[in-house]
SETOR-76141 format. One record per atom (N, C-alpha, C): z, x, y; residue in one letter. Coordinates in steps of 0.02 Angstrom, whole numbers, plus 50000, padded with zeros to 5 digits. Example, Ala and Ser with C-alpha at 12.3 -4.5 7.8 and 13.67 -1.06 7.14 Angstrom:
503905066049716A/503905061549775A/503905066049835A/503545064249888S/503575068449947S/503945064550002S/
end
This chain:
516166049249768X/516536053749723X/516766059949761X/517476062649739X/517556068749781X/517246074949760X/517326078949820X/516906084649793X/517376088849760X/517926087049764X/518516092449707X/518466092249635X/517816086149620X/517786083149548X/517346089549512X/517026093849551X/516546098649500X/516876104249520X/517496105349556X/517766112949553X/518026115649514X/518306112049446X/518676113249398X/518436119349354X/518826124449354X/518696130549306X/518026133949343X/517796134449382X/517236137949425X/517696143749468X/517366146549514X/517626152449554X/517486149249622X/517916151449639X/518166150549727X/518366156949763X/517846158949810X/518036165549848X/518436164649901X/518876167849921X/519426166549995X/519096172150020X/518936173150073X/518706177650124X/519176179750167X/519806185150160X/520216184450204X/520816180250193X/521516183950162X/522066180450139X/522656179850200X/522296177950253X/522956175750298X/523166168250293X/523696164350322X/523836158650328X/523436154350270X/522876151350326X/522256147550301X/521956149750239X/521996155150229X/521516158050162X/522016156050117X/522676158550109X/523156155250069X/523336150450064X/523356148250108X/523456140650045X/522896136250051X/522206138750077X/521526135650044X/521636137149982X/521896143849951X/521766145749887X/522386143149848X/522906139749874X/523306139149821X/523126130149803X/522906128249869X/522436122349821X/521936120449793X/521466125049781X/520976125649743X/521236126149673X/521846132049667X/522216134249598X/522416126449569X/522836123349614X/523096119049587X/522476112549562X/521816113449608X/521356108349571X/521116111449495X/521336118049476X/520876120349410X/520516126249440X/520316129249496X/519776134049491X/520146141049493X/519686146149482X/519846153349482X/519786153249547X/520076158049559X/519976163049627X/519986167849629X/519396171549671X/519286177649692X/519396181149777X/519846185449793X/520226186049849X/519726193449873X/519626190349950X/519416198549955X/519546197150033X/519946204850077X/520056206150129X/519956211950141X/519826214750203X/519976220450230X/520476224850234X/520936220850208X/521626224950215X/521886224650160X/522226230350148X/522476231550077X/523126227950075X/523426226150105X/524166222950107X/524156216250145X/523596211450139X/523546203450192X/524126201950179X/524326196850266X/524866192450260X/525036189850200X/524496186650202X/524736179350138X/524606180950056X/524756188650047X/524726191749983X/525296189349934X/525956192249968X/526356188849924X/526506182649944X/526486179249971X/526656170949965X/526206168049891X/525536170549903X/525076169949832X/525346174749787X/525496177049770X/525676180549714X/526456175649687X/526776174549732X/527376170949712X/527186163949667X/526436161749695X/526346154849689X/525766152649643X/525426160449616X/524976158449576X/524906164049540X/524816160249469X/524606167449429X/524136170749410X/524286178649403X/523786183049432X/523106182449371X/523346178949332X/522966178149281X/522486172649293X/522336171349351X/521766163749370X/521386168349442X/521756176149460X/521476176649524X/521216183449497X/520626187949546X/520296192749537X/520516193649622X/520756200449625X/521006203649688X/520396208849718X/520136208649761X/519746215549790X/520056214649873X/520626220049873X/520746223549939X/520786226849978X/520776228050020X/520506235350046X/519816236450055X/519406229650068X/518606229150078X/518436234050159X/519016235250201X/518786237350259X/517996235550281X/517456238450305X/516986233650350X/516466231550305X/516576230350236X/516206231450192X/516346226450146X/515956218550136X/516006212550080X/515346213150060X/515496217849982X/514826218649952X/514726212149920X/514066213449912X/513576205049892X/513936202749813X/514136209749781X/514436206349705X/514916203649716X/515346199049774X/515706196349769X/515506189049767X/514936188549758X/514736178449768X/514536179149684X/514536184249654X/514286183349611X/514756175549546X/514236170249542X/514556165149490X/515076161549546X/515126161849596X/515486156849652X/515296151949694X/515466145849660X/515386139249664X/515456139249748X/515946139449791X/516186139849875X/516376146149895X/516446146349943X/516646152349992X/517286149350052X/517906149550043X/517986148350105X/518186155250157X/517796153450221X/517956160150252X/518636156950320X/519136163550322X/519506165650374X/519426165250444X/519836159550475X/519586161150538X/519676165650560X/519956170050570X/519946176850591X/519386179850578X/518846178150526X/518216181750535X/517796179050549X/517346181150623X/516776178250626X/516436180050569X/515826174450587X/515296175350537X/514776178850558X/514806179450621X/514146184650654X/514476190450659X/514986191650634X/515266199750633X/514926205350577X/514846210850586X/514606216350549X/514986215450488X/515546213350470X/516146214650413X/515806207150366X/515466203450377X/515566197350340X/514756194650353X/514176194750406X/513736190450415X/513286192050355X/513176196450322X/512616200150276X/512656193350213X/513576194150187X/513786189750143X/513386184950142X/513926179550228X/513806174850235X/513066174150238X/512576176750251X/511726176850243X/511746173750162X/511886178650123X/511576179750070X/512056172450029X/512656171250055X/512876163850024X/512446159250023X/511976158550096X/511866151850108X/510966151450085X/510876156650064X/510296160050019X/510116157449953X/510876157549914X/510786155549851X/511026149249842X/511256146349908X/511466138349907X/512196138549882X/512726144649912X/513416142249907X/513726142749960X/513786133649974X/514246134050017X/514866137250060X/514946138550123X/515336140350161X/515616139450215X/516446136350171X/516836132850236X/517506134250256X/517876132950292X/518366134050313X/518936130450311X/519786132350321X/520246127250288X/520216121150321X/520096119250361X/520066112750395X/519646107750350X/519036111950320X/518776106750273X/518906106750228X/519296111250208X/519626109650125X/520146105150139X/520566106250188X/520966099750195X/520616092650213X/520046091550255X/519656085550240X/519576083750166X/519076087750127X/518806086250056X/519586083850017X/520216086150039X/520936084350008X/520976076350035X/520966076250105X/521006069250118X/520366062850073X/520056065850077X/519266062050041X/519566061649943X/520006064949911X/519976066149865X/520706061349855X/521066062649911X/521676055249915X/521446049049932X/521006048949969X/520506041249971X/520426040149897X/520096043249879X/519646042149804X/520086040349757X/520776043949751X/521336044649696X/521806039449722X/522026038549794X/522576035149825X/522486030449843X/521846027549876X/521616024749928X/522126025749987X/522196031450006X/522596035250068X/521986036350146X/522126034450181X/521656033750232X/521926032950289X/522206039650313X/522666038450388X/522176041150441X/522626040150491X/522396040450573X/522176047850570X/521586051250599X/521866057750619X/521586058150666X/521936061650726X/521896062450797X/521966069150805X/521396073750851X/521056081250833X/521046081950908X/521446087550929X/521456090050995X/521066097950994X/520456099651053X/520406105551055X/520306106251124X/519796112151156X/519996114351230X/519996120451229X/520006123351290X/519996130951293X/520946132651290X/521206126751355X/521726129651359X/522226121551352X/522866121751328X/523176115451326X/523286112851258X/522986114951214X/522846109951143X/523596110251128X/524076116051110X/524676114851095X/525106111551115X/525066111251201X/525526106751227X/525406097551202X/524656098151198X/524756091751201X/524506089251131X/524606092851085X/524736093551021X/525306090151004X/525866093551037X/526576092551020X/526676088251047X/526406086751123X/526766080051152X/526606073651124X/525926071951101X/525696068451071X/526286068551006X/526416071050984X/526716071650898X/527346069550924X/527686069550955X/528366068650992X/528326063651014X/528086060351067X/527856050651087X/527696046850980X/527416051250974X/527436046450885X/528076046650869X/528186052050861X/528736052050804X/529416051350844X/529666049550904X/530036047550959X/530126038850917X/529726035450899X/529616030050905X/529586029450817X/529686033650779X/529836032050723X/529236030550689X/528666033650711X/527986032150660X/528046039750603X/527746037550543X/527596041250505X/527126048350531X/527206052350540X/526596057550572X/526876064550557X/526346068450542X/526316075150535X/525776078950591X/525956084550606X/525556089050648X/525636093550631X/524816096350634X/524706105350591X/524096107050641X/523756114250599X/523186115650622X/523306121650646X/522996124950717X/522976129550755X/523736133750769X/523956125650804X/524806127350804X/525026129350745X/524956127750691X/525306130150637X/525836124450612X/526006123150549X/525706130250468X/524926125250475X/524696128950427X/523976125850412X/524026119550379X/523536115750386X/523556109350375X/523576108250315X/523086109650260X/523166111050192X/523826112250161X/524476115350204X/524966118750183X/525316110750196X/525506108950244X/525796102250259X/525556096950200X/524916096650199X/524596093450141X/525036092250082X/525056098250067X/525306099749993X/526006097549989X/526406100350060X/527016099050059X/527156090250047X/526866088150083X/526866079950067X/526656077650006X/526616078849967X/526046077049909X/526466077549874X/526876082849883X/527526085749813X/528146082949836X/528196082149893X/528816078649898X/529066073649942X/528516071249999X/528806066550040X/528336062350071X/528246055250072X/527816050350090X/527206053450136X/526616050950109X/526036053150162X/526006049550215X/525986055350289X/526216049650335X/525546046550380X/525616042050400X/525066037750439X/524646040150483X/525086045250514X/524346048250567X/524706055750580X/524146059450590X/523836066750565X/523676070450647X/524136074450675X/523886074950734X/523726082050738X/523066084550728X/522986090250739X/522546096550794X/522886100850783X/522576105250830X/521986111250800X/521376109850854X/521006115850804X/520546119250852X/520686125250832X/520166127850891X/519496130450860X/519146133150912X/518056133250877X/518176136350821X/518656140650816X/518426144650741X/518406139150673X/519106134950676X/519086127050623X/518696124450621X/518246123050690X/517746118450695X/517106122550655X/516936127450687X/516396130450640X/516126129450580X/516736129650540X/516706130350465X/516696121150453X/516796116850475X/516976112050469X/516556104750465X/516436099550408X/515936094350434X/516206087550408X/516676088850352X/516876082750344X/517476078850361X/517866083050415X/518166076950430X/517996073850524X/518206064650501X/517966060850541X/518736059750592X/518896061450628X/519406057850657X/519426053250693X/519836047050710X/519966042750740X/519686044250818X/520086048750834X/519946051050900X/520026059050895X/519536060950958X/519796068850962X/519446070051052X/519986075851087X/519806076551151X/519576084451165X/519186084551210X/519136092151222X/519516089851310X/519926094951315X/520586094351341X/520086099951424X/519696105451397X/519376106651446X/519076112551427X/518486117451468X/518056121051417X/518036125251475X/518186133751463X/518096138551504X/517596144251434X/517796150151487X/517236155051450X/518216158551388X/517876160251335X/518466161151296X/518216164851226X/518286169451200X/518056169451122X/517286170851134X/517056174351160X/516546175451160X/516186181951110X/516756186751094X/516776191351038X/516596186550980X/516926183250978X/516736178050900X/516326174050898X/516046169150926X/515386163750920X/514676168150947X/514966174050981X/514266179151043X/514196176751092X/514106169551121X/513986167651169X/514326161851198X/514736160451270X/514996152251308X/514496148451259X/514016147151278X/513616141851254X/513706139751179X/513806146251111X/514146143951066X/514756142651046X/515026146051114X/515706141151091X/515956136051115X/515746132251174X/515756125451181X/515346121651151X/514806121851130X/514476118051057X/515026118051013X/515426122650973X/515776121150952X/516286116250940X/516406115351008X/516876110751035X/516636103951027X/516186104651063X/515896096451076X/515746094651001X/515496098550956X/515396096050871X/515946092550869X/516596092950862X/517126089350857X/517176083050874X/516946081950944X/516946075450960X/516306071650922X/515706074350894X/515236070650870X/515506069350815X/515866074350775X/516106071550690X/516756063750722X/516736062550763X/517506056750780X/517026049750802X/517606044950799X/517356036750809X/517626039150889X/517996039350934X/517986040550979X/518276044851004X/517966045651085X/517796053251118X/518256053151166X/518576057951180X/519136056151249X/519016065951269X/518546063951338X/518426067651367X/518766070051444X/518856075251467X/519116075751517X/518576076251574X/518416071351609X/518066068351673X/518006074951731X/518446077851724X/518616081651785X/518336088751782X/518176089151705X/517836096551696X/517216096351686X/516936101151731X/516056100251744X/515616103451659X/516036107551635X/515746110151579X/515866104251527X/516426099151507X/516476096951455X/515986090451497X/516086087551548X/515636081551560X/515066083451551X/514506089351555X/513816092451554X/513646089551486X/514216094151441X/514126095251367X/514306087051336X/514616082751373X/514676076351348X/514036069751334X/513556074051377X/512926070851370X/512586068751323X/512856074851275X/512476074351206X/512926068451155X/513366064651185X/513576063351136X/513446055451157X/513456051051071X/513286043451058X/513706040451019X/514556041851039X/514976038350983X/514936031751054X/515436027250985X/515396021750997X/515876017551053X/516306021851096X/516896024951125X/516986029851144X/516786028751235X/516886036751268X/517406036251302X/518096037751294X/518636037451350X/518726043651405X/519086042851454X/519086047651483X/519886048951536X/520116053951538X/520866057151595X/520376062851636X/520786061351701X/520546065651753X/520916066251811X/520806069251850X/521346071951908X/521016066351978X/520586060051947X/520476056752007X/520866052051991X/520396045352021X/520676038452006X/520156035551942X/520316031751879X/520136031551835X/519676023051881X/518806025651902X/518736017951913X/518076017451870X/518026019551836X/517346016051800X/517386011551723X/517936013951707X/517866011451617X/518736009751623X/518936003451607X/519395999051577X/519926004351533X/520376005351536X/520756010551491X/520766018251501X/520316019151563X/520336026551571X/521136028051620X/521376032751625X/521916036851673X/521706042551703X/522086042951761X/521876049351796X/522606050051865X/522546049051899X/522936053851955X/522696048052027X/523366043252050X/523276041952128X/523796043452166X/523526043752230X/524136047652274X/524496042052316X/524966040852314X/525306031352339X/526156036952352X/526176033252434X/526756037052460X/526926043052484X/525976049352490X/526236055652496X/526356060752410X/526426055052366X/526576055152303X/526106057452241X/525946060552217X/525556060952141X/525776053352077X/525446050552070X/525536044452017X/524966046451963X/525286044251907X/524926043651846X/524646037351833X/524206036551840X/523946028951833X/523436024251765X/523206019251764X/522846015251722X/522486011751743X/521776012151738X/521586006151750X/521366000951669X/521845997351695X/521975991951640X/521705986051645X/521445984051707X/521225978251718X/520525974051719X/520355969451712X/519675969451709X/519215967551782X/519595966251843X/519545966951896X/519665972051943X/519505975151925X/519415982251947X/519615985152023X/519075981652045X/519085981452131X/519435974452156X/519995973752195X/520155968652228X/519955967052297X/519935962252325X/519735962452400X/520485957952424X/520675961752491X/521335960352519X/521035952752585X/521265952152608X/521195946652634X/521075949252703X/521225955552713X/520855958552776X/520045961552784X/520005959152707X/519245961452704X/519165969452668X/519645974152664X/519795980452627X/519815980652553X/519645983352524X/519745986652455X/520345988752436X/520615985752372X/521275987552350X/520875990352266X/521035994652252X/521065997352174X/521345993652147X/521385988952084X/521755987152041X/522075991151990X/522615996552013X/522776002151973X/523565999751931X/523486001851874X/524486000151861X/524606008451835X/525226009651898X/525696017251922X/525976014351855X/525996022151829X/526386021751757X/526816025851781X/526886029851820X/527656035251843X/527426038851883X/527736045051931X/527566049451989X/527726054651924X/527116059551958X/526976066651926X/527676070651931X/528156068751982X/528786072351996X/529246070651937X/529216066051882X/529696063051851X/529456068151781X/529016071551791X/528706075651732X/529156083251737X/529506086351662X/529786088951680X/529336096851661X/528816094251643X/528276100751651X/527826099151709X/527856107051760X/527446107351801X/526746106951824X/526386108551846X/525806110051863X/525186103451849X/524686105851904X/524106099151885X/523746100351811X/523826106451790X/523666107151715X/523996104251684X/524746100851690X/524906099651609X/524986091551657X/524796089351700X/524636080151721X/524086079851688X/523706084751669X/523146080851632X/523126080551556X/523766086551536X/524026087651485X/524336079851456X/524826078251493X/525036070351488X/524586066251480X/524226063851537X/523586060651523X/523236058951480X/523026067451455X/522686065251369X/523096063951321X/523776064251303X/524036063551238X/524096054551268X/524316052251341X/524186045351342X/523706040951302X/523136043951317X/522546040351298X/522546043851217X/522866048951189X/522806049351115X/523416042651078X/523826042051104X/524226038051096X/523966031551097X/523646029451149X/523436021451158X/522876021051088X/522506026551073X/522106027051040X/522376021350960X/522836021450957X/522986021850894X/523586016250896X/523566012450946X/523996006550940X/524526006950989X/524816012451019X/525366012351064X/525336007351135X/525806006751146X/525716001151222X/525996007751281X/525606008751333X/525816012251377X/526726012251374X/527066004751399X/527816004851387X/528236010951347X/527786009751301X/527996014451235X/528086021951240X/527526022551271X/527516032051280X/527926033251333X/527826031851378X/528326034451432X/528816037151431X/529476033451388X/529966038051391X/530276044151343X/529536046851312X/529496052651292X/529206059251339X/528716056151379X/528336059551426X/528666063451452X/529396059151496X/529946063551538X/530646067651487X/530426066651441X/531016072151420X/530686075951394X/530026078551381X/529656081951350X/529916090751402X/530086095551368X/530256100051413X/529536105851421X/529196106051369X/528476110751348X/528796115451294X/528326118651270X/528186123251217X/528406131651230X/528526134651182X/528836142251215X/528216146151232X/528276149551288X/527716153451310X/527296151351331X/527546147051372X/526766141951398X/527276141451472X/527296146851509X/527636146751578X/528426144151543X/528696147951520X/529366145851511X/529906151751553X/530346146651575X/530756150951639X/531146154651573X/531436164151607X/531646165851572X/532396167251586X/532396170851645X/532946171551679X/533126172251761X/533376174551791X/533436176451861X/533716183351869X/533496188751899X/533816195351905X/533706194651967X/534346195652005X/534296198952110X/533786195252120X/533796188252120X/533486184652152X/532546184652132X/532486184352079X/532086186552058X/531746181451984X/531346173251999X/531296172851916X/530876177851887X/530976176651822X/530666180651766X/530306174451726X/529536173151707X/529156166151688X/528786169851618X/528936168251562X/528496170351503X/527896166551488X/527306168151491X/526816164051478X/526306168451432X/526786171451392X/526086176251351X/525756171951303X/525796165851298X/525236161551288X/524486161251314X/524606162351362X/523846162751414X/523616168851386X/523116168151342X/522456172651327X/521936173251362X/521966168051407X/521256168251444X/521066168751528X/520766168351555X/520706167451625X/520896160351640X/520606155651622X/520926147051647X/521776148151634X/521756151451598X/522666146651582X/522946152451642X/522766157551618X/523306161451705X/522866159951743X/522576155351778X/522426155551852X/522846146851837X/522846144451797X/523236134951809X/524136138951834X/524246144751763X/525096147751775X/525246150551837X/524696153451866X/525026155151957X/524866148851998X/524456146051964X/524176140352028X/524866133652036X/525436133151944X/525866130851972X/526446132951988X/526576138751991X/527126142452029X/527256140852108X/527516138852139X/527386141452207X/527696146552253X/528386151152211X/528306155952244X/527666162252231X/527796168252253X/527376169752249X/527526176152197X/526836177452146X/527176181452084X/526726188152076X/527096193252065X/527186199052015X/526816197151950X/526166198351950X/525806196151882X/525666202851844X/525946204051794X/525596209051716X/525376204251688X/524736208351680X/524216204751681X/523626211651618X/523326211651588X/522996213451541X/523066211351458X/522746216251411X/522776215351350X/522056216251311X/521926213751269X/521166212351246X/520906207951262X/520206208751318X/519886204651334X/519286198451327X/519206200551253X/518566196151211X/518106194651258X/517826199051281X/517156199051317X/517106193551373X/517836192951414X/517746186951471X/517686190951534X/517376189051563X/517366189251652X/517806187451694X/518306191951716X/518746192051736X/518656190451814X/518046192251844X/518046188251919X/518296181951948X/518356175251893X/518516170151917X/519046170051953X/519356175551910X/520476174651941X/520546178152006X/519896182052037X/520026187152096X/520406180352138X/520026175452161X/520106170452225X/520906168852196X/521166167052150X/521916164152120X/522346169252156X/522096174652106X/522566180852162X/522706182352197X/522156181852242X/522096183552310X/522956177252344X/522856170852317X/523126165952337X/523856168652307X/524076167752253X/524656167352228X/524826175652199X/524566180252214X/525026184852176X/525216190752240X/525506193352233X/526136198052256X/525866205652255X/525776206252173X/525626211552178X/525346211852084X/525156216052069X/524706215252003X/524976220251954X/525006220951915X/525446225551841X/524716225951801X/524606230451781X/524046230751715X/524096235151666X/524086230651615X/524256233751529X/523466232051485X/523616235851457X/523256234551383X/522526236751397X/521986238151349X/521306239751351X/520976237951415X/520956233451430X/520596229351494X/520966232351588X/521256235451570X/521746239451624X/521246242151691X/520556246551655X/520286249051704X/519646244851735X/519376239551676X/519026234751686X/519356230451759X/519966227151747X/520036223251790X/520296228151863X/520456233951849X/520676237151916X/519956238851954X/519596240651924X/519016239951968X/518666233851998X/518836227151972X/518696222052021X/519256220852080X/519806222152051X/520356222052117X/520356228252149X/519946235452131X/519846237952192X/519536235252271X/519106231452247X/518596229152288X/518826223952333X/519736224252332X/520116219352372X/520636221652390X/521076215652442X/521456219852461X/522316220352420X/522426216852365X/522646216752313X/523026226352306X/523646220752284X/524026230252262X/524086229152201X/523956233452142X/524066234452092X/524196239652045X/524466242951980X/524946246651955X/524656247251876X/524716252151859X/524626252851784X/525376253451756X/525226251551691X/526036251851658X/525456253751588X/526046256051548X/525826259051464X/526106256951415X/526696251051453X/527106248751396X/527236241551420X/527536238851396X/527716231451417X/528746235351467X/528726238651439X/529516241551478X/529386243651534X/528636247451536X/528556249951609X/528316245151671X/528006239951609X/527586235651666X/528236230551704X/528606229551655X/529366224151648X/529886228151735X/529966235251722X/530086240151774X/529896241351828X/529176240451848X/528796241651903X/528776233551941X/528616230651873X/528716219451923X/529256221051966X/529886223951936X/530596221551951X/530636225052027X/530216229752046X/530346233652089X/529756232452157X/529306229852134X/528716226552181X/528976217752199X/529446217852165X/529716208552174X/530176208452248X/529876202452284X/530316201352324X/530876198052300X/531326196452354X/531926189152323X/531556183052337X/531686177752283X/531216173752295X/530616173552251X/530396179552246X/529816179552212X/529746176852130X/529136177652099X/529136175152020X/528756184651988X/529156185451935X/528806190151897X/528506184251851X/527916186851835X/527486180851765X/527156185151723X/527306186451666X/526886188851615X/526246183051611X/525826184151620X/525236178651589X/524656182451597X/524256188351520X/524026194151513X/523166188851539X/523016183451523X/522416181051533X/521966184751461X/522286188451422X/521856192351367X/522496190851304X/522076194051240X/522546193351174X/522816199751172X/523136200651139X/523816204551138X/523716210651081X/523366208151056X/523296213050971X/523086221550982X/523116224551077X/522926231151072X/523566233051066X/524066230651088X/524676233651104X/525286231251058X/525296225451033X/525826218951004X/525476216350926X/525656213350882X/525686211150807X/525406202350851X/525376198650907X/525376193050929X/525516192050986X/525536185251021X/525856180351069X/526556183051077X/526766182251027X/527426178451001X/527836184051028X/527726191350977X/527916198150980X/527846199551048X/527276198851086X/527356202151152X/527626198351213X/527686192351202X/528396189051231X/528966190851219X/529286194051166X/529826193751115X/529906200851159X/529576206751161X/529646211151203X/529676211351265X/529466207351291X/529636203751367X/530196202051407X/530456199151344X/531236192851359X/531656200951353X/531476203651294X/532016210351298X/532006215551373X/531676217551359X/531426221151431X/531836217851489X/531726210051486X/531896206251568X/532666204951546X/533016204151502X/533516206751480X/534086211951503X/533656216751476X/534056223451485X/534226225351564X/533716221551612X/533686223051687X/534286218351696X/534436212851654X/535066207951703X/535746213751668X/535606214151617X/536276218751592X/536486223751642X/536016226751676X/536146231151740X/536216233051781X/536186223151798X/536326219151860X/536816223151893X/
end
């Protein structure tokens, strides 16, 4: 029986009305329950979208909670779902969350309200599609989309939500009201979804690869790759990346019934794995497909029984980060019925995602590379590592409690000269004191945009890729790219 069957006319708290909180709450409304809204901020995103969509006469508003969710808010509330945006070990919310799980009311997050939706279309529909769950420190979007693109290239029914966006729940709904539910579900979610999260099972799901990240929010690496790996235990099978020492460690723990695996070697242990051989001087994407594995040549030598699915050069996204990027949406794809044949000729027209190293322009000999995607240390040390001229990195922002030492050795290799913005400015200039690294403070994204242009050789790459989040200086990603492109802009206008 679903569990949406006893929510009817009870209270439902949203913790936090952004995205996810909204339209967790506008489907709860629509199962029958009240809702009670409470945020920190007196004006949340997703205020009026709810107000447009539900009436105020089913909801109880408290806004403007700033660091403070007094306990009379569980009062007579059946669930809780909390915001990813709020940890639960944060000062603003853990007391609550204590005292929820105290009196035995549950607390979860939109990912499982959209499960308990799928469980409640089983029950009502007998609706029971594919869902295929990508997470990782760094990559999930790309190969989010590429995956969703090889489907729907080929004319399968499929939707993709989650992390990337809109929220899954929101897609949900959208299908429900107006257009066929489609067969397979490809989503993206990062630890905060997973947290809150237990009932849904996916087909498959990969951890794409596991660095230090988010450590402000779980407190510790160690809880937030647990996080991760939970994902793969809630799935029938595991598609792990071989090549990363943290996700193979953390793979130990796991006993599904199906462990696949992509990696930057040669795939020789397990029937269906891919990885990377070098034939001609060449990078190849390969399979081992065969059940003879090892051949013996007639000279007495070892031949691999490998089948080359294409050269890494035919990929029109760069770097050994996004070959493994390919890789896994391969093996998400085979997952679910595709024939290698099949994917391929989506692979090469796939161009990538905005802000994920996207070329911007050329000034006096000069690219300009947006990657204010990279929040973290892994993704800007993969974004200089596939550049190969040599780059002008601005580089700061908010650092969520990571250790910025890893990127010294990257630097040392690929950068030029160093730009630093945002909170983390004097943090990281004091590890690149200790080298021989030149580097620059800027106070704005105009000044930092100004000083690249002028430390750039010809030839060279300017790269935004802050390795931190954006929220000391910028509203997002998005915004402080968007200020970027202007900035690198205004320098060609003055060409």
């Amino acid at each position: 029986m679903s569990k949406l069957d006893n929510i009817k006319k009870s209270i439902v708290l949203i913790l936090g009305l952004g995205e996810s909180g909204c339209y967790s709450a506008i489907w709860y409304y629509r199962q029958g329950a009240r809702l009670r809204i409470a945020d920190t901020k007196t004006n949340p995103i997703g205020l009026d979208n709810l107000r447009s969509l539900v009436n105020d006469d089913f909801v109880e508003y408290n806004l403007g909670c700033g660091n403070d969710f007094r306990s009379e808010l569980l009062d007579g509330v059946s669930l809780v779902i909390l915001s990813p945006g709020l940890s639960p070990n944060s000062s603003v919310v853990k007391n609550l969350i204590d005292r929820a799980v105290s009196i035995n009311v549950e607390v979860i997050g939109e990912i499982e309200v959209f499960a308990r939706a799928l469980q409640y279309l089983k029950y009502t529909k007998s609706y029971s599609p594919n869902i295929i769950a990508v997470t990782g420190t760094n990559g999930k979007t790309t190969v989010t989309s590429l995956t969703y693109k090889i489907l729907n290239d080929l004319g399968i029914s499929v939707k993709c939500a989650g992390n990337i966006g809109p929220a899954a729940i929101k897609v949900l709904m959208d299908v429900i009201d107006g257009e066929c539910l489609p067969s397979i579900w490809v989503l993206e979610l990062s630890s905060f979804q997973i947290n809150c999260m237990s009932s849904l099972h996916p087909n498959i799901s990969v951890i794409l690869n596991l660095t230090q990240d988010h450590i402000d929010w779980h407190g510790s690496k160690e809880d937030y790759w647990k996080s991760k790996i939970k994902l793969l235990m809630l799935s029938k099978i595991a598609l792990i990346n071989r090549s990363d020492p943290i996700v193979l460690k953390m793979s130990n723990k796991l006993n599904n019934d199906i462990i696949n695996s992509f990696g930057v070697d040669e795939p020789i242990k397990s029937i269906g794995d891919v990885g990377i051989s070098l034939k001609n001087q060449q990078k190849w994407l390969v399979c081992n497909c065969k059940n003879n594995f090892l051949v013996n040549n007639s000279d007495g030598s070892n031949q691999n029984n490998l089948e080359y699915l294409l050269p890494a050069s035919s990929l029109r996204i760069k770097g050994l980060h996004n070959i493994l990027n390919v890789l896994a949406s391969i093996q998400l794809c085979k997952s679910v019925g595709l024939k290698i044949n099949e994917i391929l000729p989506s692979l090469v027209n796939y161009t990538g995602e905005p802000h994920r190293i996207q070329w911007v322009c050329e000034v006096n000999q000069v690219n300009y590379i947006d990657d204010s995607k990279s929040t973290n240390v892994a993704s800007t040390i993969a974004a200089l590592e596939s550049i190969e001229a040599k780059s002008v990195l601005i580089l700061g922002g908010l650092g969520k409690n990571q250790n910025f030492l890893p990127l010294i050795p990257t630097l040392i290799n690929h950068a030029r000269a160093i730009v630093l913005i945002g909170t983390t400015s004097l943090e990281i200039s004091i590890l690149l004191s200790n080298t021989s690294l030149f580097y620059r403070f800027a106070h704005s994204m105009e000044e930092a945009v100004e000083i690249s242009s002028k430390l750039a050789y010809p030839g060279d790459t300017v790269l935004l890729s802050p390795a931190c989040s954006s929220f000391d200086m910028f509203d997002g990603y998005v915004q402080r790219s968007k200020v970027f492109i202007e900035c690198v802009k205004s320098l060609l206008l003055r060409k």
